[in-house]
C-alpha positions as CSV (number, residue, x, y, z in Angstrom):
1,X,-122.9,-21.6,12.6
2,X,-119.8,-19.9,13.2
3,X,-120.5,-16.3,14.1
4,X,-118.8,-13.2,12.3
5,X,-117.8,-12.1,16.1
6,X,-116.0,-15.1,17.0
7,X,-114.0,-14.8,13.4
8,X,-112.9,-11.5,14.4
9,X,-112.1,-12.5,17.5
10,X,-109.9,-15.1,16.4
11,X,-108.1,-12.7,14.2
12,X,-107.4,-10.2,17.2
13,X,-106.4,-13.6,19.5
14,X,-103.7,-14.0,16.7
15,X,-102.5,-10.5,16.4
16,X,-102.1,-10.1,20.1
17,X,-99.7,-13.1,19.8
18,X,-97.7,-11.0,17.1
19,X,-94.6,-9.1,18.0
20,X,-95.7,-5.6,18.2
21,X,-95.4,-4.0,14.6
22,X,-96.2,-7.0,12.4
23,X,-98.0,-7.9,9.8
24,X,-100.3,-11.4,9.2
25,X,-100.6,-12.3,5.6
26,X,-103.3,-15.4,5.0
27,X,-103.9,-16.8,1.5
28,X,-106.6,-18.5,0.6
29,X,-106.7,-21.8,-1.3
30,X,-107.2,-21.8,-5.3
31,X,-109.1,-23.9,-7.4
32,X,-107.0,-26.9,-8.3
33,X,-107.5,-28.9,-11.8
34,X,-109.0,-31.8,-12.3
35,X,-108.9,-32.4,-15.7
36,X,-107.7,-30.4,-18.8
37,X,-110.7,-27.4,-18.0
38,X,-112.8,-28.8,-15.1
39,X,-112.1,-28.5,-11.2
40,X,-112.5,-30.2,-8.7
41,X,-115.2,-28.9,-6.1
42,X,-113.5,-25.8,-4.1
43,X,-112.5,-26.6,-0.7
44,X,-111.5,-23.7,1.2
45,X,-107.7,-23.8,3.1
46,X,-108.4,-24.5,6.7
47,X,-106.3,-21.9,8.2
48,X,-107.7,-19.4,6.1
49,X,-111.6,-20.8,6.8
50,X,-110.2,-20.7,11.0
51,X,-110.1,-16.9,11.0
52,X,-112.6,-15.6,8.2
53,X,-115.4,-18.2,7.0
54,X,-115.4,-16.9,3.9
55,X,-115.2,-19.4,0.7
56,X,-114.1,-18.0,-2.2
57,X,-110.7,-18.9,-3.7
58,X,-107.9,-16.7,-4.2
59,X,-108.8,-14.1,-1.3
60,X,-106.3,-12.8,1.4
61,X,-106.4,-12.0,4.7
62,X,-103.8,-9.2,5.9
63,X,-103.5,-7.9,9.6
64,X,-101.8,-5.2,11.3
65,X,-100.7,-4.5,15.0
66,X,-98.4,-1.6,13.4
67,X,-98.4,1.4,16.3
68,X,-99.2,3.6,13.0
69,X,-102.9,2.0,13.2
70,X,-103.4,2.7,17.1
71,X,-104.1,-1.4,17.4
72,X,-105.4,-3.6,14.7
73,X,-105.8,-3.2,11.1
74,X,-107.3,-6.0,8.9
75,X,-107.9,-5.7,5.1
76,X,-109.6,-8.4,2.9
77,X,-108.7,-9.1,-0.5
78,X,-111.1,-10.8,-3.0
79,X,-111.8,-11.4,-6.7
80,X,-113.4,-8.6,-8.2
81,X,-117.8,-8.5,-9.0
82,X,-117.3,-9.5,-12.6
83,X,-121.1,-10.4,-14.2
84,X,-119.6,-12.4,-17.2
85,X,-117.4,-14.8,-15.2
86,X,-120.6,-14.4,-12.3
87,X,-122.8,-15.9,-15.1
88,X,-120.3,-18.7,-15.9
89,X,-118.9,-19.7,-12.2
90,X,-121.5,-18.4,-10.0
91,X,-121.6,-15.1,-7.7
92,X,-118.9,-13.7,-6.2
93,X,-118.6,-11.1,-2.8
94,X,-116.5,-8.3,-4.4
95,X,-114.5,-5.7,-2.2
96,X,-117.5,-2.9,-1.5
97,X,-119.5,-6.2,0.2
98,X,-116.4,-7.8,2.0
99,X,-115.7,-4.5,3.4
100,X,-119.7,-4.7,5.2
101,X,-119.6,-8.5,5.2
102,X,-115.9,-8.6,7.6
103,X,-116.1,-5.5,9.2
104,X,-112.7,-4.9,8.1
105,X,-111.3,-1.4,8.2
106,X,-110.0,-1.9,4.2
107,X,-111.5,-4.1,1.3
108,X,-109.3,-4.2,-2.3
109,X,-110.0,-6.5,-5.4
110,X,-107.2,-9.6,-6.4
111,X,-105.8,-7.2,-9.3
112,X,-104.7,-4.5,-6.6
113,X,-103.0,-7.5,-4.6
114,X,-99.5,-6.9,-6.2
115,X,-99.5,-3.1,-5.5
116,X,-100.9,-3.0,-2.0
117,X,-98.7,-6.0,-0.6
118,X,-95.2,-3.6,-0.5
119,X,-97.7,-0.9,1.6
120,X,-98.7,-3.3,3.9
121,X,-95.4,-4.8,4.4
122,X,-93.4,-1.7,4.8
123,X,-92.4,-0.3,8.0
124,X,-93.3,-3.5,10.0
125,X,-90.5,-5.6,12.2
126,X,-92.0,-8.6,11.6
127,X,-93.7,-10.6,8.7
128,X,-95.7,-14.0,9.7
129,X,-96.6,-16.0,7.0
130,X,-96.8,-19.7,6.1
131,X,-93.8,-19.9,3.7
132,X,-93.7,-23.1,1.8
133,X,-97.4,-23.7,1.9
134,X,-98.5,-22.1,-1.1
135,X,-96.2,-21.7,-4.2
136,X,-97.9,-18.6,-6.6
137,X,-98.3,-16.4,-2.6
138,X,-94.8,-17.1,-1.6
139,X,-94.3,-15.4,-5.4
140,X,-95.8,-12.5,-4.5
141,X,-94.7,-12.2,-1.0
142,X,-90.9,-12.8,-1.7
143,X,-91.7,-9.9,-4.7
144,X,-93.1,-7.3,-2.5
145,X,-90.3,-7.7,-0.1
146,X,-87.5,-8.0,-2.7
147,X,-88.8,-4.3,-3.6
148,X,-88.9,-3.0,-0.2
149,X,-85.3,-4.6,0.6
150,X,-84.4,-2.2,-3.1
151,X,-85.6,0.5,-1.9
152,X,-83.7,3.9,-2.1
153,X,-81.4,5.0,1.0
154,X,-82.9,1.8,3.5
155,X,-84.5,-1.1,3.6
156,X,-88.2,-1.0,4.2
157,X,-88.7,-4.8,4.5
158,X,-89.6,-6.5,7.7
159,X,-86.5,-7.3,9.1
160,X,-88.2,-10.8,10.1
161,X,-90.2,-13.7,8.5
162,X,-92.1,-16.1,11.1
163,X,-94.3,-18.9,10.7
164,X,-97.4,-18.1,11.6
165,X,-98.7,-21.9,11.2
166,X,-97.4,-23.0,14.9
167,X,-99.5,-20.1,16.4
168,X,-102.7,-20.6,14.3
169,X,-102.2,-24.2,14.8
170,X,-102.5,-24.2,18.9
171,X,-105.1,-22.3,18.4
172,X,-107.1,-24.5,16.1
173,X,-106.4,-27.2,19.0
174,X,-108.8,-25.8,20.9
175,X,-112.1,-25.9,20.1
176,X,-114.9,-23.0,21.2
177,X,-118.5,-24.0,22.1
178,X,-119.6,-23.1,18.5
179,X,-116.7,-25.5,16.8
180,X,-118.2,-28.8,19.1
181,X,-121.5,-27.8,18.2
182,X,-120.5,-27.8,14.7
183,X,-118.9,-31.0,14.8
184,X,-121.5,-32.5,16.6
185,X,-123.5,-31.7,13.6
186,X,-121.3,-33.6,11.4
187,X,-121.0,-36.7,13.6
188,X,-124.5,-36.7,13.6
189,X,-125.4,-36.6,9.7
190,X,-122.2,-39.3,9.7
191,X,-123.9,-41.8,12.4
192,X,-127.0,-41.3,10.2
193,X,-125.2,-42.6,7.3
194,X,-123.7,-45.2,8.8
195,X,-127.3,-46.4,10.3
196,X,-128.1,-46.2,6.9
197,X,-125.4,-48.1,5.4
198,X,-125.8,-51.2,8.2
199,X,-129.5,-51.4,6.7
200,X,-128.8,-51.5,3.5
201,X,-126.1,-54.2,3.6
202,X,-126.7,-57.5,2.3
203,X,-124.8,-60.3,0.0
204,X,-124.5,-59.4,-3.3
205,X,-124.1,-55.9,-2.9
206,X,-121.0,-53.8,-3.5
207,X,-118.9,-52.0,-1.8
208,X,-119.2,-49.0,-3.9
209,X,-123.4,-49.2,-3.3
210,X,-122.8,-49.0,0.6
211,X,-120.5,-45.5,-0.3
212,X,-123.4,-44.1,-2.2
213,X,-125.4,-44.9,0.5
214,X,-123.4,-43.3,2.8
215,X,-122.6,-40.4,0.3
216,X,-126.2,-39.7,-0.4
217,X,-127.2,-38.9,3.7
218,X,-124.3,-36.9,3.9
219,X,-125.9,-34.6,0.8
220,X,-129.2,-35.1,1.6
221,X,-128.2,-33.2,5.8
222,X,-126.4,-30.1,3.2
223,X,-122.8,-31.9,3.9
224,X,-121.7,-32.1,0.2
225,X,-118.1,-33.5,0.5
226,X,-117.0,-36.3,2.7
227,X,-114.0,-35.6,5.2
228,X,-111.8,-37.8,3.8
229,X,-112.1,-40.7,1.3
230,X,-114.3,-43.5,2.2
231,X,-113.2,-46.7,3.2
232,X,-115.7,-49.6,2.9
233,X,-113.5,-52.6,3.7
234,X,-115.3,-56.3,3.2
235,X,-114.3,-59.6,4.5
236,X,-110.2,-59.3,4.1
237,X,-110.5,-55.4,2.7
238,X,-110.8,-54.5,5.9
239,X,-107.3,-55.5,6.9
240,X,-106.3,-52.5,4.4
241,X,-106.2,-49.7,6.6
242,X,-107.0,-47.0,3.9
243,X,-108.4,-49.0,1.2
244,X,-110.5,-47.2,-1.2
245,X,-111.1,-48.7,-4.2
246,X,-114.8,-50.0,-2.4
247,X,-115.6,-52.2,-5.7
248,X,-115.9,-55.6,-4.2
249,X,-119.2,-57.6,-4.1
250,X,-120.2,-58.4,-0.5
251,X,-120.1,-62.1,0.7
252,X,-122.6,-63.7,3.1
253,X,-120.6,-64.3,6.7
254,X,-118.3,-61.3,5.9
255,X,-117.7,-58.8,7.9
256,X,-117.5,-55.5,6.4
257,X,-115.8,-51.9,8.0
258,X,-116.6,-48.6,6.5
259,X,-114.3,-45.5,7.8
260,X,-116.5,-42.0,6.6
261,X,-116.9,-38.6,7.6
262,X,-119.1,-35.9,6.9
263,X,-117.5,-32.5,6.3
264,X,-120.0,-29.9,8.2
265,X,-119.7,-26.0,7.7
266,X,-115.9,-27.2,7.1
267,X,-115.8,-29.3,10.2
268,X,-114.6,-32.9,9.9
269,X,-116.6,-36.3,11.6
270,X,-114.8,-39.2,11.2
271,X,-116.7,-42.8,12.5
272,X,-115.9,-46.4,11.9
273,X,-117.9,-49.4,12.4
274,X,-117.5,-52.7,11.4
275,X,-120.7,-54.8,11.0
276,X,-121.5,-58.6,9.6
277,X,-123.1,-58.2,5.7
278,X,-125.9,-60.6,6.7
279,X,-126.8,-58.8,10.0
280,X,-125.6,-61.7,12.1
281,X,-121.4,-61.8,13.8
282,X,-120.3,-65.5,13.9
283,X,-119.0,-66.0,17.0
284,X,-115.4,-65.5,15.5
285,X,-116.1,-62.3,14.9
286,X,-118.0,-61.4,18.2
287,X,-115.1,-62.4,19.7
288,X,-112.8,-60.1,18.1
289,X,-114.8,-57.7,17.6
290,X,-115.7,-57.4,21.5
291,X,-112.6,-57.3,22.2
292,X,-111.8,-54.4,20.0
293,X,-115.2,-52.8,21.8
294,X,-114.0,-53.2,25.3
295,X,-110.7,-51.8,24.5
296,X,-112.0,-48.9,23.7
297,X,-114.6,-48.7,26.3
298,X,-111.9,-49.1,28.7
299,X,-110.4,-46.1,27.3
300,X,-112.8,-44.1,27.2
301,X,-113.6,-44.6,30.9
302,X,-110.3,-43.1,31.7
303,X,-110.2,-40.4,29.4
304,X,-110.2,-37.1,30.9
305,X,-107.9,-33.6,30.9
306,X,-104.5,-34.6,32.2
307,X,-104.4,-38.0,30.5
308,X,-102.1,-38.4,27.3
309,X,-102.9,-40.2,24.3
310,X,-99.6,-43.0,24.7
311,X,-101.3,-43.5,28.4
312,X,-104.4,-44.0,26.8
313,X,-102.8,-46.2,24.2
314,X,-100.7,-48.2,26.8
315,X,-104.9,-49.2,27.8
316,X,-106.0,-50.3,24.6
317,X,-102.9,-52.3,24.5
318,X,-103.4,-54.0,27.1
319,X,-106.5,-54.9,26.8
320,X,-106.1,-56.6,23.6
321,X,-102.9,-58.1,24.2
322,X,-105.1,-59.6,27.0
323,X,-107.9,-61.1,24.8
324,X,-105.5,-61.8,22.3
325,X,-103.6,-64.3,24.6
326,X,-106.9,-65.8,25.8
327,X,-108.1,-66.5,22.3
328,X,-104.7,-68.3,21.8
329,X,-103.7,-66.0,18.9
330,X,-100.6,-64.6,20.8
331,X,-98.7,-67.1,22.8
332,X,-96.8,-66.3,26.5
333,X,-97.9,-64.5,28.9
334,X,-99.8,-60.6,28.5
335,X,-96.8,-59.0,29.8
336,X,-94.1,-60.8,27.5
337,X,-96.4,-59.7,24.6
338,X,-96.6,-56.1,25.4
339,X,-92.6,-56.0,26.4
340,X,-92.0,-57.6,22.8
341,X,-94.9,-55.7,21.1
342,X,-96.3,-58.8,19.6
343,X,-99.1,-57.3,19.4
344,X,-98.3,-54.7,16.8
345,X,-98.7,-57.4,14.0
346,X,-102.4,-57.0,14.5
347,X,-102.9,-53.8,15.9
348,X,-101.4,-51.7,13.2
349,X,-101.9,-47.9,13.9
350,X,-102.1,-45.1,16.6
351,X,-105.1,-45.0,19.0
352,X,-106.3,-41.8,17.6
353,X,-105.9,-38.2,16.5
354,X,-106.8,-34.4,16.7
355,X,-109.8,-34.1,14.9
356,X,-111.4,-30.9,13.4
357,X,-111.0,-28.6,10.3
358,X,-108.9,-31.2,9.0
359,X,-109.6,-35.0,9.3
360,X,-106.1,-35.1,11.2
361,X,-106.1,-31.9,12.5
362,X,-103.3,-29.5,13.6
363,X,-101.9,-29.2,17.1
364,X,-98.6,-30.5,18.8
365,X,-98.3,-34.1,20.2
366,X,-95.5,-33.0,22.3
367,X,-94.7,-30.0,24.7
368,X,-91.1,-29.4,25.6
369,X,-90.1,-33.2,24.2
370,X,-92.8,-35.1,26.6
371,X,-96.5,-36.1,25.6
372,X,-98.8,-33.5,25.6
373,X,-101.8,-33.5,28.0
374,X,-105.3,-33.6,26.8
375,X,-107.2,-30.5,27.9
376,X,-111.2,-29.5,27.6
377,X,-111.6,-27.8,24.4
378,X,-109.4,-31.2,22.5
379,X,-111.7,-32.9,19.9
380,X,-109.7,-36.6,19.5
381,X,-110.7,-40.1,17.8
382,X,-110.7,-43.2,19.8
383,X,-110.1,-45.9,17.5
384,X,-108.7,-49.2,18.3
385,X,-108.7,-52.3,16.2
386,X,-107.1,-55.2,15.0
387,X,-106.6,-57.0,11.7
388,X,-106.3,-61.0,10.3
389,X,-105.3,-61.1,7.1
390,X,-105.3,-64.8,5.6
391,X,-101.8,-65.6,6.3
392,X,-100.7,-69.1,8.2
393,X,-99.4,-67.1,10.9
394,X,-103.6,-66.3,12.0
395,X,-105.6,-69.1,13.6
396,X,-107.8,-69.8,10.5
397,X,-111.2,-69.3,12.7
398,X,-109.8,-65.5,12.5
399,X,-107.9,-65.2,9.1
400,X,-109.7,-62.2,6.7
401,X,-111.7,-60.8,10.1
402,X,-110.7,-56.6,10.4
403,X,-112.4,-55.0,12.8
404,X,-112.2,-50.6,14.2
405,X,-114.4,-48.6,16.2
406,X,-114.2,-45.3,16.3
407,X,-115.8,-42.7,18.3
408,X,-115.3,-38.7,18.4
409,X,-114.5,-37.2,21.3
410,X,-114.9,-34.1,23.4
411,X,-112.5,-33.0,25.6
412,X,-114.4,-31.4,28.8
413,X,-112.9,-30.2,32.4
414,X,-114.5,-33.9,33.9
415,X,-113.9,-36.0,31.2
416,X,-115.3,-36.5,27.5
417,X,-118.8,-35.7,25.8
418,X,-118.8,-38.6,22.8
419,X,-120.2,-37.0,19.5
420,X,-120.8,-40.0,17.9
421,X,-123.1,-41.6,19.9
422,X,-125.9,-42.0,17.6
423,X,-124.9,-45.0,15.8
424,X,-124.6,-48.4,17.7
425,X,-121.4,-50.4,18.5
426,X,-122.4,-53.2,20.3
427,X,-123.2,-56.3,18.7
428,X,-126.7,-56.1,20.0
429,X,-127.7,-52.7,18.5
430,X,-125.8,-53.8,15.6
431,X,-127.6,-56.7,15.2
432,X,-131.4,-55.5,16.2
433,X,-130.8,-52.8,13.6
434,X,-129.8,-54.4,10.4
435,X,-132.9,-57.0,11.4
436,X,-134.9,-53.9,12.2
């Protein structure tokens, strides 16, 4: 669990950021429509969960470095304690709680939102706000200052509007003690699901049965949603990178990939393994797969702060392109192949991403126009792969073979802590437990 301390802190990290007399302003996210009068299940905006924890729609989060307040000020806004709709929709906070619950030094119900936003906004140099990302707050933000800008003799607006997404952002980037240990949480309900999964495959099975599967251990360890739709990829579904319609019927001598992450206290883990339906890897598939596996091993052995991702990616690259010559799929020599990218036709995506609130998670690839280093604190996949579709172009030994490993990763000051480590990736432990 995220502590109440460390959320304050973060909101006093951000204001000391701010230009001095300005104002933070951070909507929450709203229930979104699913159909005609049903939801879908609330999922709190990430920025907004960052810096308070709290998960009710339709709050605020305002903050104040104004000189007038001697330092900070922060005020939360919230729906109003309403028993009828409570009855209906479940409990809500209310402002007299919030104001114990945040330790803020003000607490005010939605309805007073309109009125107190002009108050909070007068007087201050500088307004950040995330303008774009939310239609019905840029409404009432663009209101409030439209009536300041009105007022009688001057204008009491802010005389500046600055996105407060590319500060929030770096610091999402880096994760606290608390945030790994959270994630490490999810990775670990996720490895247990895709255990789980690897047992329970066999021919004649579907797709959507090894999701539910998956689905129900991520329930079952109090992680309701997934991080991200689930892919489970069989035989030549795998060579769809984001497939998720996960309704075909398993095939004896397939191989099958499943892509899923469990969302954890709002943290994201995000694993993929790619295992044969019947338990056993032709050796086809060993070799490919293998050589996805010591792609990656190879960079994770040289992952530490100071590396960037393309450096790592320049490693995965040529290791396959390697393995890839030497199994005759790619023709000339390894160096010819990575000059020409040749092999970009079977290794389709990135290496890997910033992981955390979000599945892909905020933060700058780039610093001043070159790559960014990796530092301790970094949470990144490392997930190399390669794909066969049945085209004439594949060797047909290979054709309909897709194969990904990936593995969450800490950034620490010596190297990397893997998160993910409790779900096997060689063919061995593959194999010994789907037989087991």
């Amino acid at each position: 669990m995220i502590s109440s301390q460390e959320f304050i802190a973060r909101q006093e990290r951000l204001l000391a950021q701010c230009l001095p007399d300005s104002v933070c302003l951070i909507p929450a996210a709203s229930l979104v429509t699913r159909s005609r009068d049903t939801e879908y299940l609330f999922r709190q905006n990430s920025d907004f969960w960052y810096l308070t924890g709290f998960e009710e729609p339709d709050a605020w989060l305002l903050l104040s470095n104004h000189s007038r307040h001697g330092g900070s000020y922060r005020a939360m806004v919230c729906l109003p304690k309403d028993p009828q709709a409570e009855v209906w929709h479940g409990r809500r906070l209310g402002a007299e709680q919030a104001l114990v619950r945040f330790s803020v030094d003000e607490a005010y119900e939605l309805d007073e939102l309109e009125d107190i936003l002009p108050e909070w906004l007068e007087g201050h140099q500088q307004l950040y706000f995330a303008l774009g990302d939310n239609d019905a707050a840029d409404n009432l933000v663009q209101e409030a200052l439209a009536l300041l800008r009105q007022a009688p003799k001057e204008n009491r607006a802010p005389g500046g509007i600055m996105d407060i997404r590319p500060m929030l952002h770096e610091m999402r980037l880096f994760k606290s003690a608390c945030e790994v240990a959270a994630m490490k949480a999810a990775a670990q309900i996720t490895a247990a699901a895709h255990c789980r999964a690897m047992k329970f495959s066999a021919p004649g099975r579907f797709e959507y049965q090894l999701e539910a599967e998956i689905h129900h251990e991520f329930a079952m360890a109090g992680a309701r949603s997934p991080a991200y739709g689930t892919i489970v990829g069989s035989g030549e579904n795998a060579c769809i990178l984001h497939y998720t319609e996960n309704a075909s019927q398993l095939q004896a001598g397939d191989l099958v990939l499943i892509d899923a992450g469990a969302e954890y206290q709002g943290y994201a883990a995000d694993i993929t393994r790619t295992f044969p339906v019947s338990g056993t890897f032709s050796e086809a598939q060993k070799a490919i797969y293998n050589l996805v596996l010591d792609a990656q091993e190879g960079v994770l052995a040289m992952l530490k702060p100071g590396v960037t991702l393309p450096e790592a990616s320049a490693v995965a690259v040529r290791i396959l392109t390697e393995g890839l010559v030497k199994l005759n799929i790619l023709k000339g020599t390894v160096d010819e192949n990575i000059a020409s990218k040749a092999w970009q036709q079977y290794f389709l995506h990135g290496l890997g991403h910033y992981l955390g609130l979000d599945v892909h998670d905020v933060g700058d690839y780039k610093l001043n126009g070159e790559d960014r280093p990796l530092q301790p604190g970094m949470v990144i996949t490392v997930e190399p792969g390669l794909y066969f579709p049945n085209q004439p172009q594949v060797p047909e030994a290979y054709r309909g073979i897709g194969v990904r490993i990936e593995d969450n990763v800490a950034i620490t000051a010596t190297g990397v802590e893997i998160l993910t480590a409790d779900v096997p990736k060689t063919v061995a432990g593959i194999e010994v437990l789907m037989k087991g």
